[in-house]
N, CA, C and O atoms as a DFTB+ gen file, in Angstrom:
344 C
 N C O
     1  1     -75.608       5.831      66.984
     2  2     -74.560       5.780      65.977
     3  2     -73.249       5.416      66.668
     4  3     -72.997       6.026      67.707
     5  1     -72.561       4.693      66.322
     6  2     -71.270       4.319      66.790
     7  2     -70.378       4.833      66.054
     8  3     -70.527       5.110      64.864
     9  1     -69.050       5.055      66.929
    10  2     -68.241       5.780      66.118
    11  2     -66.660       5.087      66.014
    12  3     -66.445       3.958      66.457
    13  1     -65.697       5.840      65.431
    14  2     -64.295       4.870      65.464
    15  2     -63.419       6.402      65.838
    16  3     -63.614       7.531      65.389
    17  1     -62.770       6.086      66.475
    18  2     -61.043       6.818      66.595
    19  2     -60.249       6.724      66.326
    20  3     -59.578       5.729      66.603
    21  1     -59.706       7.990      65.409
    22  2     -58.406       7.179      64.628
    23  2     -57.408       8.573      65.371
    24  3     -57.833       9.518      66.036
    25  1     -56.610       8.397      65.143
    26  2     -55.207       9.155      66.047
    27  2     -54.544       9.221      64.928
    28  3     -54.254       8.303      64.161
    29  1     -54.166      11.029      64.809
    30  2     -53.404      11.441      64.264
    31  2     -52.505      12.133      65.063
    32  3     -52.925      12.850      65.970
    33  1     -50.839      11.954      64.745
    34  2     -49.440      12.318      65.886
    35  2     -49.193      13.881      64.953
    36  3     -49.190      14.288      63.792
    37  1     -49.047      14.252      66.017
    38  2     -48.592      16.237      65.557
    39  2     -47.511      16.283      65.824
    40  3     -47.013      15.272      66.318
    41  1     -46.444      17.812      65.554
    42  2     -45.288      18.050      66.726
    43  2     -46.053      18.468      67.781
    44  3     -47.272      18.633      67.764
    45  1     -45.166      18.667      68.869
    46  2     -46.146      18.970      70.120
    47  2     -46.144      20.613      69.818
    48  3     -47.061      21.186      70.405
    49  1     -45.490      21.273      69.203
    50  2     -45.399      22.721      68.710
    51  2     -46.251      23.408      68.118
    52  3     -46.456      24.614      68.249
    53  1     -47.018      22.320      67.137
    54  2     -48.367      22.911      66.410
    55  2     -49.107      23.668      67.091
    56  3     -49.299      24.839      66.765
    57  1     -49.762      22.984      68.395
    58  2     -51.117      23.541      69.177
    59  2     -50.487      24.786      69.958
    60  3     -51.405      25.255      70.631
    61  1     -49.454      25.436      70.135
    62  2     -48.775      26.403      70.456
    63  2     -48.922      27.439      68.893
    64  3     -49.659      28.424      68.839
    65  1     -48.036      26.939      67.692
    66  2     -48.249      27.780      66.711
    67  2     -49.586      28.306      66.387
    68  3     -49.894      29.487      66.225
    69  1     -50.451      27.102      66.303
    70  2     -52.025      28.115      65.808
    71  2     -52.477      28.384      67.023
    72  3     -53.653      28.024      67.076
    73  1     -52.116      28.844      68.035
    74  2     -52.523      29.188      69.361
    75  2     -54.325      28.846      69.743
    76  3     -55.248      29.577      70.102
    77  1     -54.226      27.522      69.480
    78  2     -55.984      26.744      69.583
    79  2     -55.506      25.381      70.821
    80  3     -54.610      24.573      71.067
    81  1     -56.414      25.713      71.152
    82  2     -56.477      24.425      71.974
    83  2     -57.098      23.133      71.022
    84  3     -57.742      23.171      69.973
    85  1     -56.615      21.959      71.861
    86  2     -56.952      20.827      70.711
    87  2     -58.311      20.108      70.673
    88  3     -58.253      18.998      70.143
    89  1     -59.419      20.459      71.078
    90  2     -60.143      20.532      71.330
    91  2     -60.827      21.594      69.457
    92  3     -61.634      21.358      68.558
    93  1     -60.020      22.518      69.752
    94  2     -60.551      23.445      68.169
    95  2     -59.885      22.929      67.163
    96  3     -60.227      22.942      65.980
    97  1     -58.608      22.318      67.782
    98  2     -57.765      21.429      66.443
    99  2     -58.849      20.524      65.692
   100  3     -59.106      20.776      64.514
   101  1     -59.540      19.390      66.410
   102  2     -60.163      18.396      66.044
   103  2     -61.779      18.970      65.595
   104  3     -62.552      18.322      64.889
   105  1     -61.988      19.951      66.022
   106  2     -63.180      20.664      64.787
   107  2     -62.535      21.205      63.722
   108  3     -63.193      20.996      62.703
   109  1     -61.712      21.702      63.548
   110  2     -60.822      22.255      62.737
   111  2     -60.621      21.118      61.162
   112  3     -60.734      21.377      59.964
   113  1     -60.238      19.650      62.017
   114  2     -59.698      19.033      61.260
   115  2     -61.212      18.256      60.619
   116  3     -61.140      17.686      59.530
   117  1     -62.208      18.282      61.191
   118  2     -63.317      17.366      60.992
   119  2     -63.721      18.100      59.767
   120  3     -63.632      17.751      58.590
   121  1     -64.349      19.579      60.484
   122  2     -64.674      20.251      59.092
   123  2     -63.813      20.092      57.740
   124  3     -64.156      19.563      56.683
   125  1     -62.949      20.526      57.983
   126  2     -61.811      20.440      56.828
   127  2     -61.902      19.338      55.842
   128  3     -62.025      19.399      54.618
   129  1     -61.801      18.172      56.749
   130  2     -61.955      16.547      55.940
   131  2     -63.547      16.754      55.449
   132  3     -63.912      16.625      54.281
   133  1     -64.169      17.001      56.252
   134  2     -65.874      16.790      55.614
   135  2     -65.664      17.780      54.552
   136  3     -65.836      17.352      53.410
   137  1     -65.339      18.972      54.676
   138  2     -65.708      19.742      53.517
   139  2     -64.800      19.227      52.094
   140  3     -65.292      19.313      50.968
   141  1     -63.436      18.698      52.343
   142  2     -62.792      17.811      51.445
   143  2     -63.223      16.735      50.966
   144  3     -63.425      16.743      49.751
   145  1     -63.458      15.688      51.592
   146  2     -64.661      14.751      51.274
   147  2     -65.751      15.007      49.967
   148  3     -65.859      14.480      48.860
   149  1     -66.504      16.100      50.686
   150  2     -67.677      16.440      50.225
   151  2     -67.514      16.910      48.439
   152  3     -68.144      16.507      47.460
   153  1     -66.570      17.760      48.540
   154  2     -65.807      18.599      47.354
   155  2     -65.465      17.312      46.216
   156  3     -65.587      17.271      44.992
   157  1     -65.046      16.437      47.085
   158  2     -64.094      15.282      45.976
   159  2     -65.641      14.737      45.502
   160  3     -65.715      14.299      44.354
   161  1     -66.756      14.743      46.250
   162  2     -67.768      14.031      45.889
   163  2     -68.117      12.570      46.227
   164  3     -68.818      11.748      45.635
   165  1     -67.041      12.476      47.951
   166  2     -67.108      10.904      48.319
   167  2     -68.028      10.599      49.384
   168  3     -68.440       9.524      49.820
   169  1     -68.280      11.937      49.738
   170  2     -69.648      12.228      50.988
   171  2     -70.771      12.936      50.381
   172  3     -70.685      13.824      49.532
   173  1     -71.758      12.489      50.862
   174  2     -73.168      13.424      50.089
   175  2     -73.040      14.554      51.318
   176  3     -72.410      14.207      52.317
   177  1     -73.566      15.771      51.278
   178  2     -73.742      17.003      52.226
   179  2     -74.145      16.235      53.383
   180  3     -73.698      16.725      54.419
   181  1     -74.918      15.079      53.569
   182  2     -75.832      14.705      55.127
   183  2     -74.608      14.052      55.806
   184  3     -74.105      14.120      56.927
   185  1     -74.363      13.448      54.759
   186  2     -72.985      12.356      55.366
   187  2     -71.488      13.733      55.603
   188  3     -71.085      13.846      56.760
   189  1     -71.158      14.173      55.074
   190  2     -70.309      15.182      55.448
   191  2     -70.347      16.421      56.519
   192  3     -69.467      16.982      57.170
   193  1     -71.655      16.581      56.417
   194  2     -72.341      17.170      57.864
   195  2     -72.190      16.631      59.682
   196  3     -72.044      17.147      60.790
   197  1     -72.333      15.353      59.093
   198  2     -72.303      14.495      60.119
   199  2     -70.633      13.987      60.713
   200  3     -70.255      13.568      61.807
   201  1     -70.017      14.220      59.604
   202  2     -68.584      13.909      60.073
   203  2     -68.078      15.372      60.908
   204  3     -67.570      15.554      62.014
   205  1     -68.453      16.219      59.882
   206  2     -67.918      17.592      60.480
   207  2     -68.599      17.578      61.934
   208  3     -67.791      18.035      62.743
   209  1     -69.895      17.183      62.588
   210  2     -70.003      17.270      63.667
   211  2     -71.657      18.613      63.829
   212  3     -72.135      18.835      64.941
   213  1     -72.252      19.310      62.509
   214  2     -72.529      20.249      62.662
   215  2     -73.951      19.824      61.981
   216  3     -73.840      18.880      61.200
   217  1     -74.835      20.179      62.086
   218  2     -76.034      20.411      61.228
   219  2     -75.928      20.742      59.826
   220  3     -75.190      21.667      59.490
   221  1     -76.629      20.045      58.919
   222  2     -76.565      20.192      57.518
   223  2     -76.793      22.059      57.121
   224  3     -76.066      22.839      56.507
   225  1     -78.140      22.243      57.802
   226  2     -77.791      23.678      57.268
   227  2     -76.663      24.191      57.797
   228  3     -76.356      25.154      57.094
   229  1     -75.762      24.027      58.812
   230  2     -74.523      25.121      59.253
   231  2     -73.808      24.585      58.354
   232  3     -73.159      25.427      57.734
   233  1     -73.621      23.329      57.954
   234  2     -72.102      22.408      57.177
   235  2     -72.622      23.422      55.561
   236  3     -71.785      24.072      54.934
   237  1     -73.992      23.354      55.178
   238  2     -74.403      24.227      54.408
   239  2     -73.490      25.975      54.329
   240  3     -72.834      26.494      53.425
   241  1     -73.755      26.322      55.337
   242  2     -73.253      27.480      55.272
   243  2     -71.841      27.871      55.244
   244  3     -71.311      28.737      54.547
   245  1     -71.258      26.997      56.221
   246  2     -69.755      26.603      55.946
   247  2     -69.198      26.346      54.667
   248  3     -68.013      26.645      54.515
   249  1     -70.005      25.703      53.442
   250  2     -69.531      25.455      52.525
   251  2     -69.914      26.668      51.798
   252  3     -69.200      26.796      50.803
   253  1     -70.904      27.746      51.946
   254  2     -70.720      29.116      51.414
   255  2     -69.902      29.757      51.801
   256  3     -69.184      30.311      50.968
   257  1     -69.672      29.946      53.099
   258  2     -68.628      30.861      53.286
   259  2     -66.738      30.436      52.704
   260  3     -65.682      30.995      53.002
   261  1     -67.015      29.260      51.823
   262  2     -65.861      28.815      51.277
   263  2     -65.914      28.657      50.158
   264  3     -65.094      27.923      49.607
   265  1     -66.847      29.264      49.497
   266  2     -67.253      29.525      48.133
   267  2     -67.192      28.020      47.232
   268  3     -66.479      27.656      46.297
   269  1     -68.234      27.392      47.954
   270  2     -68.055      25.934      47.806
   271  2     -69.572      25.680      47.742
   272  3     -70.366      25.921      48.652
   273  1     -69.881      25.121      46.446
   274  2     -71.549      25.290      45.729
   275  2     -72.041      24.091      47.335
   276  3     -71.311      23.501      48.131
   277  1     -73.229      24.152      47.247
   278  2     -73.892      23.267      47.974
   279  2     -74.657      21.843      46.933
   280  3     -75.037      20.765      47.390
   281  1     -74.690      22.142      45.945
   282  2     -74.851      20.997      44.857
   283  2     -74.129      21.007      43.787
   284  3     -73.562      21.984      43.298
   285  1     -74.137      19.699      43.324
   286  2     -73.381      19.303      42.619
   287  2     -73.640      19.009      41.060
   288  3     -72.999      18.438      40.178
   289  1     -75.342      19.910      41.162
   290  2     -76.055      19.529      39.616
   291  2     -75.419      20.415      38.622
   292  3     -74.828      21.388      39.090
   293  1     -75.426      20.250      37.175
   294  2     -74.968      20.788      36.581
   295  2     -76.433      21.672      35.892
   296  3     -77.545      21.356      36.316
   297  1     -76.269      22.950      34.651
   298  2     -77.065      23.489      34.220
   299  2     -77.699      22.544      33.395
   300  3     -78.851      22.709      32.993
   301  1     -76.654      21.055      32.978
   302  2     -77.363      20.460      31.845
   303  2     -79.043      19.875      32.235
   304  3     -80.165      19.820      31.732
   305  1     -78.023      19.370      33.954
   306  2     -78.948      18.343      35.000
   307  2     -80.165      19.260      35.487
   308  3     -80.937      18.733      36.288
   309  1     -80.386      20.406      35.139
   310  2     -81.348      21.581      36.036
   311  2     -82.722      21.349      34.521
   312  3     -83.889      20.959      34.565
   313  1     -81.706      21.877      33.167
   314  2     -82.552      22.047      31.833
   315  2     -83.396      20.459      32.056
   316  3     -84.571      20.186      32.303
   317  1     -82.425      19.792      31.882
   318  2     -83.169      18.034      31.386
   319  2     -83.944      17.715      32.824
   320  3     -84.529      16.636      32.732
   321  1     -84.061      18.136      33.700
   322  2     -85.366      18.063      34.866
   323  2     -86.593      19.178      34.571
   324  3     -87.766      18.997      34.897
   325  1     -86.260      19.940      34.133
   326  2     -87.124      20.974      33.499
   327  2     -88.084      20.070      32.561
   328  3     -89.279      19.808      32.705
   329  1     -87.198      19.690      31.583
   330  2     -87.861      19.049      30.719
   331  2     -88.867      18.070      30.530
   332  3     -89.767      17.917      29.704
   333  1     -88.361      17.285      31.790
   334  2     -89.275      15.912      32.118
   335  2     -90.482      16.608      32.968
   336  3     -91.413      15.962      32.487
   337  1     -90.793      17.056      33.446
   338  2     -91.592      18.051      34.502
   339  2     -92.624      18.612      33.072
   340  3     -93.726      18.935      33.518
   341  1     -92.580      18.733      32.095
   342  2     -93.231      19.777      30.834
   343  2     -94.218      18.322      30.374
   344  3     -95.003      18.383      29.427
């Protein structure tokens, strides 16, 4: 897989305020965007997994512990698969 780098400029004060090295900044920020991404519905979970850097089941769990569904079906979409299945 090939990848791209994009550079984002901070104050130099930030990585002092959240007392993280930048190294946790840039997991910090990956997750964040993947789980944003994911939420808006512009990444599927595999593809947002993969940005965040983490395994689908952890990006999975990450998105529980943020009270953030892991699908995106609705009750209508659960009944009308029911249905076709009968």
């Amino acid at each position: 897989m090939s990848t791209k780098t994009i550079s984002v400029d901070f104050p130099s004060d930030i990585l002092l305020a959240l007392n993280e090295s930048e190294t946790d900044l840039k997991k910090d920020i990956k997750i964040s965007l993947a789980i944003r991404l994911y939420s808006l519905q512009k990444l599927t979970i595999g593809k947002a997994s993969q940005l965040a850097g983490v395994s689908r089941l952890a990006f999975e769990t990450i998105l529980s512990e943020n009270n953030i569904p892991i699908s995106n079906l609705t009750i209508e979409d659960v009944m009308g698969d029911s249905q076709k299945l009968q």
